[in-house]
C-alpha positions as CSV (number, residue, x, y, z in Angstrom):
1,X,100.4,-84.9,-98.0
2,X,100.9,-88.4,-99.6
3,X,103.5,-88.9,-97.2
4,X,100.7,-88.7,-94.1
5,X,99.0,-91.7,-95.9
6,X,101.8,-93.8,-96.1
7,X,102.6,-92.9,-92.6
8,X,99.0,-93.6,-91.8
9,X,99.4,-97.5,-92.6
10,X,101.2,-97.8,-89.1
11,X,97.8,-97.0,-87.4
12,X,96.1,-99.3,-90.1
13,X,98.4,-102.1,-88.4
14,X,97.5,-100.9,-85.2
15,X,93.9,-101.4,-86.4
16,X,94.4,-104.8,-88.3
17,X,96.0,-106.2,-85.0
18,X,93.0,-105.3,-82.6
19,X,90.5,-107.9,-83.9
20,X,92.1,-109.9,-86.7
21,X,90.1,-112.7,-86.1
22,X,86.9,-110.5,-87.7
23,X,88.2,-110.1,-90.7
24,X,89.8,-113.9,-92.1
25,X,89.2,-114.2,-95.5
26,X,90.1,-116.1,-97.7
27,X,91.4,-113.5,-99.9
28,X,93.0,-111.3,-96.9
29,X,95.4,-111.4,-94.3
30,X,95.2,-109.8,-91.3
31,X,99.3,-110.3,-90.7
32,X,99.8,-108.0,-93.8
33,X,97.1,-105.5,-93.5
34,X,96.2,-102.8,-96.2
35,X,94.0,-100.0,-95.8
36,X,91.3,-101.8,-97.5
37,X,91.7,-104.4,-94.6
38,X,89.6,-102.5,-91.5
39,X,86.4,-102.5,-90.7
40,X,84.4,-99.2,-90.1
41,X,83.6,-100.1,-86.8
42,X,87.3,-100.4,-86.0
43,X,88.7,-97.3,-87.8
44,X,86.0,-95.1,-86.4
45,X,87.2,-95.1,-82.9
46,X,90.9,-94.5,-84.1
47,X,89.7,-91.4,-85.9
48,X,88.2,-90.6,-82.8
49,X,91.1,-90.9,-80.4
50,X,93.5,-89.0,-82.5
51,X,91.1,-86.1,-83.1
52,X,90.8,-86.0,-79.3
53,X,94.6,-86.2,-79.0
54,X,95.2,-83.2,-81.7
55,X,92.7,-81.5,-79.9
56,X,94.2,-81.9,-76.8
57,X,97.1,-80.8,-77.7
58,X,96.2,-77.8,-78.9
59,X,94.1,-76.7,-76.1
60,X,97.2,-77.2,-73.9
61,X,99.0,-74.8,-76.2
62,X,96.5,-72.2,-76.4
63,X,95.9,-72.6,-72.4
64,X,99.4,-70.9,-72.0
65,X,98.6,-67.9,-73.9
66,X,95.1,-67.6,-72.6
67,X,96.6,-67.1,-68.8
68,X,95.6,-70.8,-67.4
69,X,98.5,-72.5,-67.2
70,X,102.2,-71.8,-66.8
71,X,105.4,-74.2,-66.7
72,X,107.6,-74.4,-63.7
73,X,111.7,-72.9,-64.3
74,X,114.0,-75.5,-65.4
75,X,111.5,-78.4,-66.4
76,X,112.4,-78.4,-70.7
77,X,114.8,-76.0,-72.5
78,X,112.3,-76.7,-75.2
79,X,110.2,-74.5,-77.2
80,X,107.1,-75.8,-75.8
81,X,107.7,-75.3,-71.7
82,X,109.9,-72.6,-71.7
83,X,108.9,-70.2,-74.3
84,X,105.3,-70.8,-74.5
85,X,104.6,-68.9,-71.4
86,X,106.0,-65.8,-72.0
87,X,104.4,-65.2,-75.7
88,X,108.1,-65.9,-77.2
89,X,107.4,-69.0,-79.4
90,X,108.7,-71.0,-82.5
91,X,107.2,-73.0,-84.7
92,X,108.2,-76.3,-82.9
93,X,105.0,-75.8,-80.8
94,X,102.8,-76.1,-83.9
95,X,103.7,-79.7,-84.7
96,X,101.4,-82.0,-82.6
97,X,98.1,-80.8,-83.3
98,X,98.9,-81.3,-86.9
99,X,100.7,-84.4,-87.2
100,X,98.1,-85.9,-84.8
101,X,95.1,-84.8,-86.7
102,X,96.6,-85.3,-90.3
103,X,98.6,-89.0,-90.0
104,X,96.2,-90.4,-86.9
105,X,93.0,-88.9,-88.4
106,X,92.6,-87.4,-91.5
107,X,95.1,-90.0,-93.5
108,X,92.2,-92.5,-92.6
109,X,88.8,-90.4,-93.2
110,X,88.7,-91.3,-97.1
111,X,89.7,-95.0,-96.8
112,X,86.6,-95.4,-93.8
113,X,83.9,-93.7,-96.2
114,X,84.6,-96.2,-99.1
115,X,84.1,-99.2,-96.4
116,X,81.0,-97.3,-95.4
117,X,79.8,-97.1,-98.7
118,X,80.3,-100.4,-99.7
119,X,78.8,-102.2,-96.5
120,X,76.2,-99.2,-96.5
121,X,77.2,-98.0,-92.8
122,X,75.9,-94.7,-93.5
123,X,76.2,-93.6,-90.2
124,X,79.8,-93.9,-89.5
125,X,79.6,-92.1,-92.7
126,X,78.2,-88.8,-91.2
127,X,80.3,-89.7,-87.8
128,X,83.4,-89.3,-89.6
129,X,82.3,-86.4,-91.8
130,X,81.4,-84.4,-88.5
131,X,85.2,-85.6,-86.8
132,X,86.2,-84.4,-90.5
133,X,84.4,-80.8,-90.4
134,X,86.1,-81.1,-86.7
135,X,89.9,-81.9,-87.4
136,X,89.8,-79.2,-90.4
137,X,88.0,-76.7,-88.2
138,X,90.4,-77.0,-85.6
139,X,93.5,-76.3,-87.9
140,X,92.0,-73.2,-89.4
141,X,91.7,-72.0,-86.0
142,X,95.1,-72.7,-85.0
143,X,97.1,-71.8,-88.7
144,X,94.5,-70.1,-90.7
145,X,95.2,-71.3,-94.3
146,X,95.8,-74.5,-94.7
147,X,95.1,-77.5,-97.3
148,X,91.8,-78.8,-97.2
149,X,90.1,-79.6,-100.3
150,X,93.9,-81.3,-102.0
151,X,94.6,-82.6,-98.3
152,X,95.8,-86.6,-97.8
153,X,95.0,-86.9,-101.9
154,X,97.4,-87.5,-104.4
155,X,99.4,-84.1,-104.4
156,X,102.7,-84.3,-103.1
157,X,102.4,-80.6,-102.7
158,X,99.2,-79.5,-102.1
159,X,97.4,-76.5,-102.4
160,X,96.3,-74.2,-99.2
161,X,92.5,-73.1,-99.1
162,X,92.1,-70.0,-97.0
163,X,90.5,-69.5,-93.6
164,X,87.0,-68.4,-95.5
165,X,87.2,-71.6,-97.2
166,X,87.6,-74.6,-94.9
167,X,85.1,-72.4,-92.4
168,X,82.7,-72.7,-95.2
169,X,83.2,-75.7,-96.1
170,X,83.4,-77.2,-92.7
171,X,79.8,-76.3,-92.1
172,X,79.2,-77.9,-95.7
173,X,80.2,-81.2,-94.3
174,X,78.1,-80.9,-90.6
175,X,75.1,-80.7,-93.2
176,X,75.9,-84.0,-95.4
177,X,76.5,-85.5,-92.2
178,X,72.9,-85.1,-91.3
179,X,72.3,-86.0,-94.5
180,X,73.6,-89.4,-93.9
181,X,72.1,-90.0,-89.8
182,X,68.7,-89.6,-91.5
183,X,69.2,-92.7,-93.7
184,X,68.2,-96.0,-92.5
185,X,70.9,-98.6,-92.8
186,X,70.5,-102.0,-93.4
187,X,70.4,-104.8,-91.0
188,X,73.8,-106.0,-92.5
189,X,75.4,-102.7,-92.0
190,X,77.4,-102.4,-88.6
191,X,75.4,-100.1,-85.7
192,X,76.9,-97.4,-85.2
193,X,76.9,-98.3,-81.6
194,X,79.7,-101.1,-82.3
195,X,82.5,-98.5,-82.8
196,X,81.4,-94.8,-81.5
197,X,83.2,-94.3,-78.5
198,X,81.3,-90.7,-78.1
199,X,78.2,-91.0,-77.9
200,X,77.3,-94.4,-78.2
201,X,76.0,-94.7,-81.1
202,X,73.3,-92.1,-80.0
203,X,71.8,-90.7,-83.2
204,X,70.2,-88.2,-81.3
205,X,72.9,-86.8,-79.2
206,X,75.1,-87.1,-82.9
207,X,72.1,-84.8,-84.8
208,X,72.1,-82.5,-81.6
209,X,75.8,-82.2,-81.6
210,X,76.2,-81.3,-85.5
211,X,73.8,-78.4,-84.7
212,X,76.2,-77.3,-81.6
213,X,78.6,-76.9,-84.0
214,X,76.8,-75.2,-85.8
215,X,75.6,-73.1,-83.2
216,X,79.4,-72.5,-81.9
217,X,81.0,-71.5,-85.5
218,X,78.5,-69.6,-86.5
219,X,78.9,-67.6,-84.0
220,X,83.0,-67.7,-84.1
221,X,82.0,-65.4,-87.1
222,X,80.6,-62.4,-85.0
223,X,83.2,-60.0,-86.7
224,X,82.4,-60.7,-89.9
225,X,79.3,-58.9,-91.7
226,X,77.5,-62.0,-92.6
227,X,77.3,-62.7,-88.8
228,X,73.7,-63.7,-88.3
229,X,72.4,-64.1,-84.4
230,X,69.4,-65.6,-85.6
231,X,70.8,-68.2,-87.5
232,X,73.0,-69.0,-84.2
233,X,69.6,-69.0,-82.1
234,X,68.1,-71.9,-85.0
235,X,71.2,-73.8,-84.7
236,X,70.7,-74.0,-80.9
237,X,67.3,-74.6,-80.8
238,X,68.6,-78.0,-82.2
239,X,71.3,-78.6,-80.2
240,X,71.8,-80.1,-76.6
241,X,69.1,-78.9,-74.5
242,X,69.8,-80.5,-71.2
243,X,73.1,-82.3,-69.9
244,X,72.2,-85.7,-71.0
245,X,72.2,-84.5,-74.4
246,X,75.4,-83.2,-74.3
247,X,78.6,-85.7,-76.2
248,X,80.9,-86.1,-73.1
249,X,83.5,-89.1,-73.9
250,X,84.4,-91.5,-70.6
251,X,87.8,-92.4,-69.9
252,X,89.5,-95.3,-68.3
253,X,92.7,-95.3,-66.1
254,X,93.0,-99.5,-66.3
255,X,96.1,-101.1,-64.9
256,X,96.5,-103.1,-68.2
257,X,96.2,-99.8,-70.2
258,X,100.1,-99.4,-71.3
259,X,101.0,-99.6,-74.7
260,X,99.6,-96.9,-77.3
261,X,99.9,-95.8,-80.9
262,X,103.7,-95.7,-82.0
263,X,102.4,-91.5,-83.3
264,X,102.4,-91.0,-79.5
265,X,102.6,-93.9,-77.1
266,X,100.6,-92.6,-74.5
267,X,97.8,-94.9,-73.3
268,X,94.5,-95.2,-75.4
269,X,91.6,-95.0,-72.7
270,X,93.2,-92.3,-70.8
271,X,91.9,-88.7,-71.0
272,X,92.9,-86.7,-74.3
273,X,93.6,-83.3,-71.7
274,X,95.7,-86.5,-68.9
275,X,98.1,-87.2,-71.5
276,X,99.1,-83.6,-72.2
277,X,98.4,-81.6,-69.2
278,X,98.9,-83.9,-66.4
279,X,101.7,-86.4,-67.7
280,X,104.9,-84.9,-65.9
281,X,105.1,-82.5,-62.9
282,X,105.2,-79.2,-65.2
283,X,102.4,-77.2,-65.2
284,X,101.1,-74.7,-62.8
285,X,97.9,-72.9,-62.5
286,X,97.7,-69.2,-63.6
287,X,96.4,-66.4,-61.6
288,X,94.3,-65.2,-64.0
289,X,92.5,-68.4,-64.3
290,X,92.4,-69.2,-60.4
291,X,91.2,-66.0,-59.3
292,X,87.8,-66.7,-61.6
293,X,86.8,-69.1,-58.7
294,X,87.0,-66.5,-56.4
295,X,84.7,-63.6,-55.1
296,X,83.9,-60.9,-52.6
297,X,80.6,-60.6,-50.7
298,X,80.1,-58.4,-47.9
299,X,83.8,-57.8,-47.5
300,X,85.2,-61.5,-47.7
301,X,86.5,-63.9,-50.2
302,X,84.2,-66.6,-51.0
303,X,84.9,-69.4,-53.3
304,X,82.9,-71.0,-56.7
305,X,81.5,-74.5,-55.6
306,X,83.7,-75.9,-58.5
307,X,86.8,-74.5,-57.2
308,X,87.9,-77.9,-55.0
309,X,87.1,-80.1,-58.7
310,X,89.2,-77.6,-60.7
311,X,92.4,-77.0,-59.3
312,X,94.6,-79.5,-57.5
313,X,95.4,-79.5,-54.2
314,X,98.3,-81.1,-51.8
315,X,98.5,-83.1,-48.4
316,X,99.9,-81.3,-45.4
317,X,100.8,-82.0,-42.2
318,X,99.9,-80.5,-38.6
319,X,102.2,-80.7,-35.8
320,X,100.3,-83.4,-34.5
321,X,100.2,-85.1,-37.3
322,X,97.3,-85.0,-38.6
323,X,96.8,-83.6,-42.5
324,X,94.9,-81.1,-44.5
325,X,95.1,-80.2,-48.2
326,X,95.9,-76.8,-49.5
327,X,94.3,-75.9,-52.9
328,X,97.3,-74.9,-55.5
329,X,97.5,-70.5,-55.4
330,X,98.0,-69.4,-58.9
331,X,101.1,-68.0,-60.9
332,X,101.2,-64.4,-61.8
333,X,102.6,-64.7,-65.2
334,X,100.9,-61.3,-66.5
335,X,101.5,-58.6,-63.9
336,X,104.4,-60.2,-61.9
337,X,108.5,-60.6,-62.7
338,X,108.3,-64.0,-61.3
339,X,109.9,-65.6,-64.5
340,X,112.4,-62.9,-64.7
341,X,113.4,-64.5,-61.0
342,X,113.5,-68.0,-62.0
343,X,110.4,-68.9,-61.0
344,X,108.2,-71.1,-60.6
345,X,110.3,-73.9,-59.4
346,X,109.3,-77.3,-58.4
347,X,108.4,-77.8,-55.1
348,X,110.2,-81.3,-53.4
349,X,108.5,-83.0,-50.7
350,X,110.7,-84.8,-47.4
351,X,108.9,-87.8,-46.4
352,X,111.2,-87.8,-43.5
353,X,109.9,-83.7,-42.7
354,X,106.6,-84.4,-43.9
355,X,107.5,-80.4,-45.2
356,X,107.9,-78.8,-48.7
357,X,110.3,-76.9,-49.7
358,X,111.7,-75.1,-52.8
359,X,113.7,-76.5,-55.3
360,X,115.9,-73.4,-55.2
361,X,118.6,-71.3,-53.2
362,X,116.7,-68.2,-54.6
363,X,115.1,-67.0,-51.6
364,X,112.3,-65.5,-53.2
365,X,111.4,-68.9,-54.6
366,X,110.9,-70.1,-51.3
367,X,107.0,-69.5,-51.6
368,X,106.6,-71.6,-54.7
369,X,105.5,-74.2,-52.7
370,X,102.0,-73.2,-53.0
371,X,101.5,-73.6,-56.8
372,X,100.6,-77.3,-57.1
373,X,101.3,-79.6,-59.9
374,X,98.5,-80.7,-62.4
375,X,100.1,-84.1,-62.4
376,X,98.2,-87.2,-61.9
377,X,99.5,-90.8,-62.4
378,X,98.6,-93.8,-64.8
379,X,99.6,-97.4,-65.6
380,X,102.6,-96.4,-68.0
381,X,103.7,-94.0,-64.9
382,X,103.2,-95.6,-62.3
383,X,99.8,-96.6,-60.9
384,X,98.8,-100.1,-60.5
385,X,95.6,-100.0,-59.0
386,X,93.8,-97.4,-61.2
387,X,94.3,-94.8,-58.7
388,X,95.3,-91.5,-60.5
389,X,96.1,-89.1,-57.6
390,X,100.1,-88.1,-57.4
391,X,101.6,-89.7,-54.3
392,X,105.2,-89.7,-52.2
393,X,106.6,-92.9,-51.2
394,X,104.9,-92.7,-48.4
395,X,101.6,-92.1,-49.1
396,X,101.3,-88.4,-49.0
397,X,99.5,-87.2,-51.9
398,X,101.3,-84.4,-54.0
399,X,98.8,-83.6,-55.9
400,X,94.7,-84.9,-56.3
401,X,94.7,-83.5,-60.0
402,X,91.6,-81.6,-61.8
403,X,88.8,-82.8,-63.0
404,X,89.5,-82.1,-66.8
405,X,93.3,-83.9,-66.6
406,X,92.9,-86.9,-64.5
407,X,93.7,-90.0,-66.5
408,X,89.8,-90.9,-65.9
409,X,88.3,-87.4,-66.3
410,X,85.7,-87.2,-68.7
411,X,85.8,-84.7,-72.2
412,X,83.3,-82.8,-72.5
413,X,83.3,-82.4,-76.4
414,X,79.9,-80.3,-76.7
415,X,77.8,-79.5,-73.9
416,X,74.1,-78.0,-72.8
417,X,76.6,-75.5,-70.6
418,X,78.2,-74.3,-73.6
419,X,75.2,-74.2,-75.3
420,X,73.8,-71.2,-72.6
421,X,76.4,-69.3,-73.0
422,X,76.3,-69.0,-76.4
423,X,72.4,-68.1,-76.2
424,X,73.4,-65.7,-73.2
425,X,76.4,-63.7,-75.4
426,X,73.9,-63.7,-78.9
427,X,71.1,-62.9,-76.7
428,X,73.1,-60.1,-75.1
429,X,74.2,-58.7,-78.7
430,X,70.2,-58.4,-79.4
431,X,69.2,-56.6,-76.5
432,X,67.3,-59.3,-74.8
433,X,69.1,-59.4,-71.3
434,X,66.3,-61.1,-69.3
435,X,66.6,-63.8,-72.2
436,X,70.8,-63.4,-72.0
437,X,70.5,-63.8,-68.1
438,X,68.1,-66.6,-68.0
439,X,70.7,-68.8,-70.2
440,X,73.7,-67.3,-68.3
441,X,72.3,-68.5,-65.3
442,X,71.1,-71.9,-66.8
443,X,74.5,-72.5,-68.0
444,X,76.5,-72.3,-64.8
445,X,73.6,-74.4,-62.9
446,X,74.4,-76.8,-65.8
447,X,77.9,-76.7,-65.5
448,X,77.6,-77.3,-61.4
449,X,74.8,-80.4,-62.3
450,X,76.7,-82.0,-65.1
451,X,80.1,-81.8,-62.9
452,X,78.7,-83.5,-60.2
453,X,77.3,-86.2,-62.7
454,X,80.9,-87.5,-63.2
455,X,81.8,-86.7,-59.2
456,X,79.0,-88.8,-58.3
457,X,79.9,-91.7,-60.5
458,X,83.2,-91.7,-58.8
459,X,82.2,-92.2,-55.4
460,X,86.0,-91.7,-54.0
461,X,86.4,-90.1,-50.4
462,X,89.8,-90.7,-50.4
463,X,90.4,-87.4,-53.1
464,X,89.3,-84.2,-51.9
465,X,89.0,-83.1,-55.6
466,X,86.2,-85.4,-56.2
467,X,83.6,-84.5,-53.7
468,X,80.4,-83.9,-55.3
469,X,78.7,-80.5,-54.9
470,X,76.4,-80.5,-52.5
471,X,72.8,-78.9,-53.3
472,X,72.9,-76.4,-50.9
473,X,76.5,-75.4,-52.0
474,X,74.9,-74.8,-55.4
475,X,71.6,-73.1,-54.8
476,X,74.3,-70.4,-51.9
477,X,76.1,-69.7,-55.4
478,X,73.7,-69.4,-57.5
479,X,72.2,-66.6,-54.8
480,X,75.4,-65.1,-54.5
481,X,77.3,-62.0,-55.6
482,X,79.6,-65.0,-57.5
483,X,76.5,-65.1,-59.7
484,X,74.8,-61.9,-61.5
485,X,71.7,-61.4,-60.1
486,X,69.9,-58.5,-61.7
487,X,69.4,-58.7,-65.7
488,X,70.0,-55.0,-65.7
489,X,73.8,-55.3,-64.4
490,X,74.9,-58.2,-66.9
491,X,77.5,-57.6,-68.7
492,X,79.0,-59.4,-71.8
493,X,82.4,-60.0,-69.3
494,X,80.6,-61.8,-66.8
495,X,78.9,-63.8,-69.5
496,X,82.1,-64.7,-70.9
497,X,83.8,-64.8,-67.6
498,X,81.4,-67.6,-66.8
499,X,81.9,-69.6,-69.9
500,X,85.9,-69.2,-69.2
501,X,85.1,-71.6,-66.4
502,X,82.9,-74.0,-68.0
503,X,85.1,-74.6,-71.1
504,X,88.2,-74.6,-68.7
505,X,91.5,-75.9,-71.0
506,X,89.7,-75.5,-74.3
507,X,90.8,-74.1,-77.5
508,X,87.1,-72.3,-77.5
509,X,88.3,-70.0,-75.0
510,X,91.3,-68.5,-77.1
511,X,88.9,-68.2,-79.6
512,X,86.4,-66.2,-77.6
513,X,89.5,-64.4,-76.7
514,X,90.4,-63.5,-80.2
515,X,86.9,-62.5,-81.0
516,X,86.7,-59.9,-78.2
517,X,90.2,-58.7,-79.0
518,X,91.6,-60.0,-75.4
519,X,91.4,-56.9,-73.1
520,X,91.3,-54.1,-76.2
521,X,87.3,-53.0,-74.9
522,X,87.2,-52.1,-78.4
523,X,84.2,-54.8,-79.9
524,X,81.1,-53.0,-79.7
525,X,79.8,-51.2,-77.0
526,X,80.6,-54.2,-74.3
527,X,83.8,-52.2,-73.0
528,X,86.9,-54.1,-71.8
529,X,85.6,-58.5,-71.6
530,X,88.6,-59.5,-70.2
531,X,90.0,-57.8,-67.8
532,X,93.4,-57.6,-66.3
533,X,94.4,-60.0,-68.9
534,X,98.1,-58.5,-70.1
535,X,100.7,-60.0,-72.4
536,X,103.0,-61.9,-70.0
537,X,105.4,-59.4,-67.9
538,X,108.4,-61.1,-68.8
539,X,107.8,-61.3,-72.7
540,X,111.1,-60.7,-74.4
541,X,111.6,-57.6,-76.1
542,X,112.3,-59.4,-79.5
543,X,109.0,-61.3,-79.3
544,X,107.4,-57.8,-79.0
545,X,109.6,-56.0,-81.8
546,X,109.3,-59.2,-83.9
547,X,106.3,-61.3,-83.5
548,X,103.9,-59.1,-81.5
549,X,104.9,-55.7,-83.0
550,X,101.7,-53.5,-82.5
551,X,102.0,-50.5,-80.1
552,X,98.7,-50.6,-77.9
553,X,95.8,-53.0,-77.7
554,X,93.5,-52.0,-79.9
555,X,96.3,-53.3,-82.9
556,X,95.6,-56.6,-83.9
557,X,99.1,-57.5,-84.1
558,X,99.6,-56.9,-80.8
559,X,97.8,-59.7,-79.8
560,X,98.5,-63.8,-80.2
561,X,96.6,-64.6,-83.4
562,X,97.1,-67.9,-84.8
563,X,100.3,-70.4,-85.2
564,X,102.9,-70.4,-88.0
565,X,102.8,-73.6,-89.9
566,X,105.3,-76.5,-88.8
567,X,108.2,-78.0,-90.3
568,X,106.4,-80.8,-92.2
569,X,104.6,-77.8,-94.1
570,X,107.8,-75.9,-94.3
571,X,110.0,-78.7,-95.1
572,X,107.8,-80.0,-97.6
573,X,105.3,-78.0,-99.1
574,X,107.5,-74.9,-98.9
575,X,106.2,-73.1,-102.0
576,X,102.1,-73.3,-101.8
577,X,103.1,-72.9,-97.8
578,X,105.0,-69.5,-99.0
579,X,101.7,-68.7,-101.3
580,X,99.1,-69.1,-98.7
581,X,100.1,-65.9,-96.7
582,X,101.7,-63.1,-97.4
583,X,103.4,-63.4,-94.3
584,X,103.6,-66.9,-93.9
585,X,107.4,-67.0,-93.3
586,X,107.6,-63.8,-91.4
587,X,108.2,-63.9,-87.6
588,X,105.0,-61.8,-87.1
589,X,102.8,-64.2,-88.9
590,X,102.0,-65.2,-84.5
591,X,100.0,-61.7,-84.5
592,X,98.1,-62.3,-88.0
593,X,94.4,-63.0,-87.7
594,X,92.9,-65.9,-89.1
595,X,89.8,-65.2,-91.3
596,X,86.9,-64.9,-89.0
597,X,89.1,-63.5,-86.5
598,X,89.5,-60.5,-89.6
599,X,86.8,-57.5,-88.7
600,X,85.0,-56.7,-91.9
């Protein structure tokens, strides 16, 4: 782990060379920066963006084993794009969440606190210890043991904590940081406003947001015996209460936005979920995702308000010439043999046609024309005027994106919406359903409400895919059979169907996933919460004898679990990376839960 801080001093440049002219001294100089060199208000929002980046990331890997996205055939003969969606993976996959959190992030935690001591900034203090609690929280999730407590110190070859561990002690850290908003800094000290690029400086919506963590991992434990619904329900009665309380980050798609980090090079002000979803023309939609925004009522399909925001959509042309835009269908990657027949392939549009047609001579690829690329368009690729929808030479717009991967889409890092659902599902374990349909129901209004905040703000009628909701679009749903109307007939699936939508790309929904054993029906007396969710159709039969070896559902191992550690671990730290697992370097260590994911 000493390596990552001497990789680190790269971003310390990049820091040093963003305001130099704050920091001449006498007795430093900003052309040969050390880590003593930047300011707190200056680190913070570095911390920040790599986080988001790690996080990103790994919400883009965990979306293809959750059944939202898919690649398209022939895009990458990586690991990544190729393996990913059919549950046959290597280890290659686990290395950016890691190396963005640990050499963008965590390799400058310890350096900001000392500045914070010294100058007395106590609140970027308990900013960066809550990022801290988040970064460490996130790899537990995703590897399970890991070093925490001799991380980015002094060992060469540090020790692994295990999953019980960094949980705790990641909860440990969300109280010190309160700890640390309630002091009152000096007026020398820099506001935290000056470098918090989440919430503003907001102490408020910082103090609400530790307790929505708290709220959210205390509840990741609901299979463990120490689970305590009430101390869930405390923890929320402090957290965001209405959308304006909730810690959404804004993004910029500027013109001038075009050089980044060297640990990644994609632009700085651009979404964290742009610059890993949306980047190239690979993913697709899954079925299982897309038909969520769907429902039957009185014999017809009818369609969730949010459905135009969520998934992209493409320009076609009548025989007349005028256009329309078709909203992407999604991939059967479950229940289909679509990737056992090459598919999906790109879809190529003829300016000179104004047609699409399959990138293929397989004739039952010709259809894959109506799976839409996620891909929208920045400086670096392209866009000069800001504009971020996917367009031919000629204008024709190939895809108008999705509200979470646009380069200007906002993160929503902890929201009221969330929040709800949380209430709704520990609510639900208790008994109460009128209270766990009243928060069900105030979670998807607040969903619909905080959506249209950012569609609103944009004010664009040239993309489809941000028109605001109108209010009587929202108040038909919220009567309709899309919503459940009777507290009697809730059920802990359409609670969590719900939240599937609202925490669309996240790595929260894999771990709801994991805590309600995918489709097993075999957690309490809820029955099946997700279903016709399957392990992909065209999973190799060595991923199932080898990584995924358990015979039904109900076997943990059957399921994805967690990631195996990545080179730099195995590389490097071989033997305490050996020592933190039993089956650390075992191909099934993909089906091992992590610890709260373990039933006690």
């Amino acid at each position: 782990m000493k390596k990552i801080k001497y990789l680190g001093l790269e971003l310390i440049f990049l820091l040093a060379c963003v305001s130099c002219n704050d920091w001449l001294d006498v007795n430093e100089n900003p052309n040969t920066p050390t880590n003593t060199v930047a300011s707190v208000e200056t680190r913070l929002p570095w911390i920040q963006h790599f986080y988001g980046y790690a996080y990103g990331a790994a919400s883009m890997r965990v979306s293809w084993i959750n059944g939202t996205i898919t690649s398209r055939n022939g895009f990458s003969s990586g690991s990544t794009h190729t393996y990913m969606p059919v549950w046959n993976p290597s280890n290659g996959v686990s290395v950016t969440p890691y190396q963005q959190w640990f050499v963008g992030a965590a390799a400058n935690i310890e350096d900001l606190k000392k500045k914070a001591e010294e100058t007395q900034a106590y609140h970027y203090t308990a900013a960066t210890l809550v990022i801290e609690a988040m970064g460490y929280m996130l790899m537990t999730d995703l590897y399970g043991e890991m070093p925490f407590r001799e991380a980015v110190g002094a060992q060469l070859t540090p020790k692994y904590d295990d999953g019980k561990t960094i949980y705790e002690g990641c909860l440990q850290k969300l109280d010190e940081a309160l700890s640390y908003f309630d002091k009152e800094q000096p007026s020398t000290a820099p506001p935290l406003s000056k470098g918090d690029n989440w919430n503003n400086g907001d102490l408020a919506k910082w103090k609400a947001m530790v307790y929505g963590l708290k709220a959210r991992w205390l509840n990741k434990a609901s299979k463990k015996t120490s689970y305590n619904p009430d101390a869930v329900l405390d923890a929320l009665s402090k957290a965001p209460s209405t959308n304006n309380m909730s810690a959404v980050v804004h993004h910029l798609n500027l013109p001038g936005d075009l050089v980044g980090p060297g640990l990644n090079g994609d632009p700085v002000k651009t979404s964290y979920f742009f610059n890993v979803f949306a980047w190239s023309d690979h993913i697709r939609l899954q079925k299982w995702y897309t038909d969520k925004l769907e429902y039957t009522e009185k014999g017809r399909t009818h369609y969730d308000p949010r459905r135009h925001a969520l998934l992209p959509a493409n320009q076609h042309y009548n025989a007349d010439g005028t256009s329309y835009f078709m909203i992407t269908a999604g991939v059967d990657e479950l229940h289909s043999d679509i990737h056992l027949k090459s598919g999906p392939v790109i879809s190529n549009y003829n300016s000179d046609t104004k047609s699409y047609k399959a990138g293929s001579t397989i004739a039952e690829r010709s259809g894959d024309t109506v799976y839409v690329t996620l891909r929208s368009i920045c400086a670096v690729t392209g866009s000069a005027d800001g504009e971020s929808m996917y367009k031919d030479k000629d204008g024709t717009i190939l895809s108008t994106g999705t509200f979470y991967t646009r380069p200007e889409a906002p993160t929503h890092l902890l929201t009221y919406s969330e929040m709800c659902f949380i209430k709704a599902e520990v609510l639900f374990r208790k008994g109460d359903r009128a209270g766990a349909h009243q928060a069900y129901k105030a979670g998807i209004l607040a969903d619909m409400e905080l959506m249209n905040q950012k569609l609103n703000a944009y004010a664009d009628k040239n993309n489809p895919g941000k028109k605001p909701m109108t209010d009587q679009e929202i108040s038909d749903f919220m009567k309709s059979e899309g919503v459940c109307q009777d507290a009697a007939k809730l059920t802990m699936e359409e609670i969590m169907k719900q939240k599937f939508i609202v925490m669309t790309f996240t790595v929260e929904n894999w771990n709801d996933m994991r805590r309600f054993n995918y489709s097993a029906g075999n957690i309490g007396n809820f029955g099946v919460v997700y279903p016709g969710f399957e392990r992909p159709k065209a999973m190799p039969a060595s991923a199932t004898t080898d990584k995924f070896p358990g015979a039904s559902k109900v076997e943990d191992n059957y399921w994805w679990r967690r990631f195996m550690h990545c080179s730099h671990e195995v590389n490097y730290n071989a033997e305490q990376w050996k020592a933190s697992n039993p089956k650390a370097d075992k191909l099934d260590i993909w089906s091992v839960p992590v610890w709260w994911d373990s039933a006690e």
